[in-house]
N, C-alpha and C positions, 0 to 999 in steps of 0.2 A: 399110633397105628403104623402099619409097617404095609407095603402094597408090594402085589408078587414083582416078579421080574420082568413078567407080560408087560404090566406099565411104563417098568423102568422111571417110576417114581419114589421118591422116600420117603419117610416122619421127617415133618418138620414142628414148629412151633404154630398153636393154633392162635388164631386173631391178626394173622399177618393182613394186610388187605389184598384183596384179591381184587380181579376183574374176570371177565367171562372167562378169555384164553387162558390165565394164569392154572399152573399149577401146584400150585399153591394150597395149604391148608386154606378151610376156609377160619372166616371172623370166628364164628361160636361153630358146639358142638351140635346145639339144637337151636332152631328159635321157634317160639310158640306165637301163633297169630288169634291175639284175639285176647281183652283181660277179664271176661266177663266168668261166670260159675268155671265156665270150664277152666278155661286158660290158669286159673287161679287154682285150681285141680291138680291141672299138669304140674304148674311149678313146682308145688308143694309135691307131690310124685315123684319130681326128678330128682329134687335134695334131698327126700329120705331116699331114694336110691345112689345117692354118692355123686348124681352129675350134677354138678354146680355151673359147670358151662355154659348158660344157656341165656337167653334173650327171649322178652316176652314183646313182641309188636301191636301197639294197641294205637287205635286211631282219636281214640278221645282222649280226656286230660284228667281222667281218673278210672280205676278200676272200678268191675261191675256192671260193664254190657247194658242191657236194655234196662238196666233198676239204675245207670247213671245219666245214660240218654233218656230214659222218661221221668216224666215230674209233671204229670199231669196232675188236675182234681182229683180225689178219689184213688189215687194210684195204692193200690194193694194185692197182695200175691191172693190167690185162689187157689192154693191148696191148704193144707194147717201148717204154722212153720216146724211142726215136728216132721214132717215129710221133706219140707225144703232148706235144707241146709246139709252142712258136710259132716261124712260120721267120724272126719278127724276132728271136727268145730263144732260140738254140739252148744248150743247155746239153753240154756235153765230158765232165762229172765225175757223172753217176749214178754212184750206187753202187751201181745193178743193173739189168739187162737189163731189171727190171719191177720198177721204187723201188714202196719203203712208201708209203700215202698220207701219213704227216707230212712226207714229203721232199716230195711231190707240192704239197701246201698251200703250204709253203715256197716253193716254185719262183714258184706263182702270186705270194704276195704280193714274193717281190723284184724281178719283174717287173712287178708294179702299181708298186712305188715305184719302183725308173729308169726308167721310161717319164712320171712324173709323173700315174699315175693314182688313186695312192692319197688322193692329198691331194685330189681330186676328186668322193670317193664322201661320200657323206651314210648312216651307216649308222643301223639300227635304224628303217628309212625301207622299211615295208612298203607297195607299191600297191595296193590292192584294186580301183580301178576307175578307167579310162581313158576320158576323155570327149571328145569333141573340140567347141570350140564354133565351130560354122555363123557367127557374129556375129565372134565376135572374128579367128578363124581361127587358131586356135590351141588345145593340147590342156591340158586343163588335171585331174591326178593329184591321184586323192583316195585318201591313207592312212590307215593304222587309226587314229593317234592323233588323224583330226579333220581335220590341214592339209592344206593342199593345194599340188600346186605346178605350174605353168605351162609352158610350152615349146613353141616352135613347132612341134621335131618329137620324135619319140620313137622311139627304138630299143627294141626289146622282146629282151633278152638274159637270160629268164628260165631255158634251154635244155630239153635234152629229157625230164628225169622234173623233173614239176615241183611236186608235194609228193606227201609221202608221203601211203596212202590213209589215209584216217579210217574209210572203212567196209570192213574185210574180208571182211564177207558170211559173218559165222557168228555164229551165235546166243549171247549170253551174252560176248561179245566185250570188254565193261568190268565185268565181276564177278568175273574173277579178282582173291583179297585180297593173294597173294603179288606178287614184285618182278616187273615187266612192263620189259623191254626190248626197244630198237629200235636199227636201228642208224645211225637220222639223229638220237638222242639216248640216246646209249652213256652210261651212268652210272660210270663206274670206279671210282668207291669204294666200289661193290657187289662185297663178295668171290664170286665162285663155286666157291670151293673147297668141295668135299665135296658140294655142293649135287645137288637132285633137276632138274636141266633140260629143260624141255621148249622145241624149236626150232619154229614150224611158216612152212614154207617152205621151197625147196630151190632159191631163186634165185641170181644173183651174189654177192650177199651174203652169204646165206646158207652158199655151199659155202668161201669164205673165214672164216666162222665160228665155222665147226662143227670144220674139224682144230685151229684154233685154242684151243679150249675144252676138247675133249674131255680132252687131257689132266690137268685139274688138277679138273674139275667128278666128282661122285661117281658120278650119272649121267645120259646125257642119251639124250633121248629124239626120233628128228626126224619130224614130220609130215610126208609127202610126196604132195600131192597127182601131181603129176608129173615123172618124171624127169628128170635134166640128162644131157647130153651133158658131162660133163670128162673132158679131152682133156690129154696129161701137156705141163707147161708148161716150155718150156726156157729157164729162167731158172738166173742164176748172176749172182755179183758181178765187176763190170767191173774190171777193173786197172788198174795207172795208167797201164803202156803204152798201152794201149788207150785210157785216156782222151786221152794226148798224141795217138794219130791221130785222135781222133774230133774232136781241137781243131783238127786244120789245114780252111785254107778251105774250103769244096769238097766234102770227104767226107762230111758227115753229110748234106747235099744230095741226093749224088748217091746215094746209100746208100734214103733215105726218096723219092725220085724213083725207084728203080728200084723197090722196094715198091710203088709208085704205080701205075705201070705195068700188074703185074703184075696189082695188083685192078683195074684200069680194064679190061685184055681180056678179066680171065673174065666180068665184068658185063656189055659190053658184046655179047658174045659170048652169052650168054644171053640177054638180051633183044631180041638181032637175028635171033634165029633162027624160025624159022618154027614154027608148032604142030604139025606136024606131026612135026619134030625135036624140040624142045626136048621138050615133052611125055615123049616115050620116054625122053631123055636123063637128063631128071630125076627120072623111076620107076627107071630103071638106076644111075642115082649113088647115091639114097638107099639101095636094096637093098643096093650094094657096101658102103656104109659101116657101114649095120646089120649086115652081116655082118661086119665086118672090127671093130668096138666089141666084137661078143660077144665074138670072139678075147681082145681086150684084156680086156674083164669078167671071164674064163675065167683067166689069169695072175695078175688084182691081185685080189680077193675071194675068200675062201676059203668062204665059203657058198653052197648051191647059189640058197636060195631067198633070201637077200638078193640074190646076184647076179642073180637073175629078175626084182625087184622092179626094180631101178638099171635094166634096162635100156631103152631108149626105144621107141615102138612108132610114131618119128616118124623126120622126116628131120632130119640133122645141122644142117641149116641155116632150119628150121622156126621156131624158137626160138634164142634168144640164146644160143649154147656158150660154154660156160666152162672156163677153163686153171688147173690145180690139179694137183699132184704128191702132194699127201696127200688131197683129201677122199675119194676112193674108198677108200683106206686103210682110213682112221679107220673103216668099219664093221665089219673086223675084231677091235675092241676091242671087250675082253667088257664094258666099261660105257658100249656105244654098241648102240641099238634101231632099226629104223628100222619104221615104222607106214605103212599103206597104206590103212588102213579110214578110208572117208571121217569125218569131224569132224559130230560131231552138236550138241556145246555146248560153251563151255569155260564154268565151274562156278565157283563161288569158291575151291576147291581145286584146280582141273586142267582137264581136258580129258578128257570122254567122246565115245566112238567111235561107227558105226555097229552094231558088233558089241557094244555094252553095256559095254564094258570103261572104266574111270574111271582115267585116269594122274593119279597126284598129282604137284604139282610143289612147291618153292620158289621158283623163276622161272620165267618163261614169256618168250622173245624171239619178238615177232611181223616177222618176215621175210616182211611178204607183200606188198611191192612200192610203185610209184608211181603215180602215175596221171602218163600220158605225153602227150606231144606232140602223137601220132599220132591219139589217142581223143576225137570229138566232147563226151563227157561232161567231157573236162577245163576246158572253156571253158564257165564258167555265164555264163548271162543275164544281161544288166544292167552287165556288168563291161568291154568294151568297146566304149564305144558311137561311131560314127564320125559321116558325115554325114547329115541329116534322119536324124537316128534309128539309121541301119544299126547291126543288131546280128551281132558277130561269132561269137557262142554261135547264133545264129538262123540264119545262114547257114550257119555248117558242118553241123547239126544236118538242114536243108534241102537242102543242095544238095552237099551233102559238104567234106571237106579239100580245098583248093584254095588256092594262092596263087602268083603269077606270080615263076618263078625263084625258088618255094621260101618268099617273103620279104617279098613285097606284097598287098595285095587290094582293089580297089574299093570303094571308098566309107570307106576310109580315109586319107583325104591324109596324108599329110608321116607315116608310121607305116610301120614296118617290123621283120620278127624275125628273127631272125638263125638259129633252130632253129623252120621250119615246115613244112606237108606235102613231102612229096615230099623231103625236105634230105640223109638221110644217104647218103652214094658208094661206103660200104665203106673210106672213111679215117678216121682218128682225130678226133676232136672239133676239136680246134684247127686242121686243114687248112681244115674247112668252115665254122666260126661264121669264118673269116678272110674267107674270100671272101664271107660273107653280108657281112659287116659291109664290104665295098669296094665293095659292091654299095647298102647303104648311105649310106653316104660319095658315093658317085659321084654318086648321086642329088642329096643335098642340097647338094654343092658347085654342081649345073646348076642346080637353084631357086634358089640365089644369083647366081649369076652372072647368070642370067634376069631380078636384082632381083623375083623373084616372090616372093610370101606362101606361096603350094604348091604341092606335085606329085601327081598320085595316078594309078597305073596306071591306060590306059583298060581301059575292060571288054572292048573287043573283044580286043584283045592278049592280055588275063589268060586272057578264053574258050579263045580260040585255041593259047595256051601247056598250060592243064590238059586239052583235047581229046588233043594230042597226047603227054603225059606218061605220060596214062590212057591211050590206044592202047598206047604203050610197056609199060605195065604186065604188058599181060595175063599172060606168061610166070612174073610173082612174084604172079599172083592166080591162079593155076591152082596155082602151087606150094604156096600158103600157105592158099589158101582149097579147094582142091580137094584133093592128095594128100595133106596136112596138115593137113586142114580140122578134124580131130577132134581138133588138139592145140591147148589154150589160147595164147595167144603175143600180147605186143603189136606186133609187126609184122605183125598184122591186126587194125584194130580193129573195133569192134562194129558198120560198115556195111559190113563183109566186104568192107574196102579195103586194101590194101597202102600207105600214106602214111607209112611209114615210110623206104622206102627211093625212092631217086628212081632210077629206069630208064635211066640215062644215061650212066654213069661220073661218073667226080670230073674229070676234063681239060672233055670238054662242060660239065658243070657252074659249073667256075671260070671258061671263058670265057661262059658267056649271065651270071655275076653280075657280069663285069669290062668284057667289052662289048658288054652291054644298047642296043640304039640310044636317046640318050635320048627320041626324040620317042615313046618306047612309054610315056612319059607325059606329059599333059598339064600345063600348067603354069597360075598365074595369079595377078596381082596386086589380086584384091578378092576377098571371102571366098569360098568355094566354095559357100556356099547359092544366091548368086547366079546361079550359072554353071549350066547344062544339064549333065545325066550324058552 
């Protein structure tokens, strides 16, 4: 790369070490933060586009994101794995309609290594703060043990729950004495047999948890602030017929493309409709469905007022549903309780209720969620800082989620994420961190090829792009913030926005990430302090 005469800098050789003031190439061309679906996306991205240069920063000690950090009971994906996996890694041979998570991990890391990404990643390599310098033009990553590391650009492949919460918003929360588990650090050498358990939460995880457990634990007890929607999952083990057709070319394609489809017209369908329709449509859908759940409540629970309790006073698609053949079950079993009174404290023995009542336990598993993608509060201050200053905790905080095609934002040059507002289309994880991260790629191949130092969406475009995304909206901010509005959900965060879901379909989607006009960003060869916004 060659920089104008503005700078009065030159090509040098990259990997030099740098420091903030250095002008200096930086260490790599890219580095990617994060080795979980996406990051393992990106990599494989940047080597078939020719950039070999690049650095994967990953905080744990193997690839594969939240399928390496969990290893709970029960741990299984809930979608088909013909939906979750990568359409350059299709795999033929699940061993079920809806693999174990250990099969799921597996998948990722043999995937990291044939594609040459594993040897790539730098693990135990946590970012805490992303900075970009104005001077040098270039960003340069500071992690917790102190170092720091450099690159021109950065892909942010941290995905969509991005650590568990620390604060669960109940009093007495670190003074339980007995065994506390979680299930982004599942302790297996803790037997539960016989044991007094207390669960509280009744999330994804949770409901894969709890049939899990209940069997072999003496008793358990679940705290439910709010009901799930589980919905009977039709899963079974694949055969090997089945897997020889899922091997020939073509079929597993067109199989997960008609899929595709199929969620692209109800979404799209929905959000094209007018207020006047959709509105009704979607008072009439939820009713049908709450009625048609009781039916099912009425069949599988054999209590009247446990089944009262399980049932939702929300719309099915309100909140994140979940696929489960046993958790409704399980509260049939005479040494399974389930608790509704709100949580007053949990104690150094247990957990006391609103109603006075003190549960004792010997474990306690707190199931009570991540803090997400979609929620302004997840981006602290200070942590991504771009040009003259911009802060990206300050802006979303200001001016809400926003980011061009899901994945950019002004005043961040040469930075981009692969899971940002607006990102998910109603398809499995790996369809859309793909397309972010080509989206990506496309970018940084044109700032090359431009021999530019960077690119950074203009703002007008960015404006222009989240005006109309938000128009799109309204139809899932009426539904989630209006009919729904009473039921907690991260697919509405705390500015009573819908930025979880992008209003578009997955097809519109894939094409504004694949072809982006490039001049919807600006380009340049001397640092962008320089240059006018």
């Amino acid at each position: 790369m060659r920089c104008c005469s503005a700078c009065g800098r030159c090509s040098i050789e990259l990997r030099s070490e740098t420091t903030m003031n250095d002008t200096a190439q930086p260490q790599y061309e890219v580095a990617v933060i994060g080795a979980g679906p996406g990051g393992i996306a990106a990599g494989v991205k940047l080597r078939r586009a020719g950039i070999d240069d690049f650095v994967v920063l990953e905080r744990a000690d193997e690839v594969g994101g939240s399928w390496h950090e969990n290893h709970y009971p029960g741990l299984g994906v809930d979608i088909p794995a013909l939906a979750y996996q990568y359409s350059f890694a299709r795999k033929a041979t699940w061993s079920r309609v809806f693999p174990p998570g250990d099969e799921v991990k597996r998948y990722h890391v043999e995937v990291a290594h044939r594609f040459g990404v594993h040897e790539r990643v730098r693990f135990g390599a946590e970012v805490q703060r992303e900075e970009w310098d104005d001077a040098a033009g270039y960003w340069v990553l500071h992690l917790a043990d102190g170092s720091t590391v450099t690159a021109r650009f950065v892909i942010s492949a941290v995905g969509a729950f991005v650590r568990p919460k620390a604060d669960v918003g109940i009093a007495g929360a670190r003074s339980f004495r007995g065994k506390v588990l979680r299930p982004s650090s599942w302790d297996h050498d803790y037997d539960l047999s016989g044991k007094r358990v207390g669960i509280i939460g009744t999330g994804a995880s949770a409901v894969q948890i709890i049939p899990s457990i209940a069997p072999e634990v003496g008793r358990l007890t679940v705290f439910q602030r709010t009901p799930v929607w589980a919905l009977p999952k039709p899963d079974f083990p694949i055969p090997a017929p089945l897997h020889r057709v899922l091997a020939v070319p073509g079929v597993q394609p067109l199989l997960h493309g008609t899929a595709l489809v199929a969620v692209d017209l109800v979404l799209r369908t929905v959000v094209g409709m007018p207020g006047a329709v959709s509105r009704p449509t979607m008072d009439r859908f939820d009713a049908t469905c709450q009625a048609l759940y009781r039916r099912y409540l009425a069949r599988v629970i054999t209590e009247t007022a446990t089944r009262d309790r399980l049932t939702p006073n929300f719309g099915l698609l309100a909140k994140r549903p979940t696929l489960s053949n046993s958790y409704l079950r399980t509260y049939n079993r005479d040494n399974v309780a389930l608790v509704t009174d709100p949580i007053e404290k949990i104690t150094t023995t247990g957990v006391r209720t609103a109603d006075g009542s003190l549960h004792r336990f010997d474990a306690l598993i707190m199931a009570t969620g991540y803090e997400v993608f979609s929620d302004p509060e997840t981006y602290r201050p200070g942590t991504v800082l771009g040009r003259n200053g911009f802060d990206l905790a300050k802006f979303y905080a200001e001016q809400g989620l926003q980011a061009y095609q899901s994945v950019s934002v002004p005043g961040l040059p040469n930075r981009w994420t692969l899971v940002g507002p607006y990102s998910w289309t109603g398809s499995g994880w790996h369809a859309f961190v793909e397309m972010t991260a080509d989206h990506a790629v496309r970018a940084i191949t044109e700032t090359r090829r431009r021999d530019a130092v960077w690119c950074e969406v203009r703002k007008e475009v960015a404006d222009a792009y989240h005006r109309t995304i938000h128009r799109r909206g309204a139809p899932l901010r009426y539904y989630l913030a209006e009919l729904n509005g009473h039921v907690p959900t991260y697919y509405r965060n705390s500015q009573g926005d819908t930025t979880y879901v992008r209003p578009s379909g997955f097809f519109a989607a894939r094409r504004g990430n694949r072809r982006f006009p490039l001049d919807d960003y600006r380009y340049g060869t001397c640092a962008p302090a320089a240059v006018s916004a």
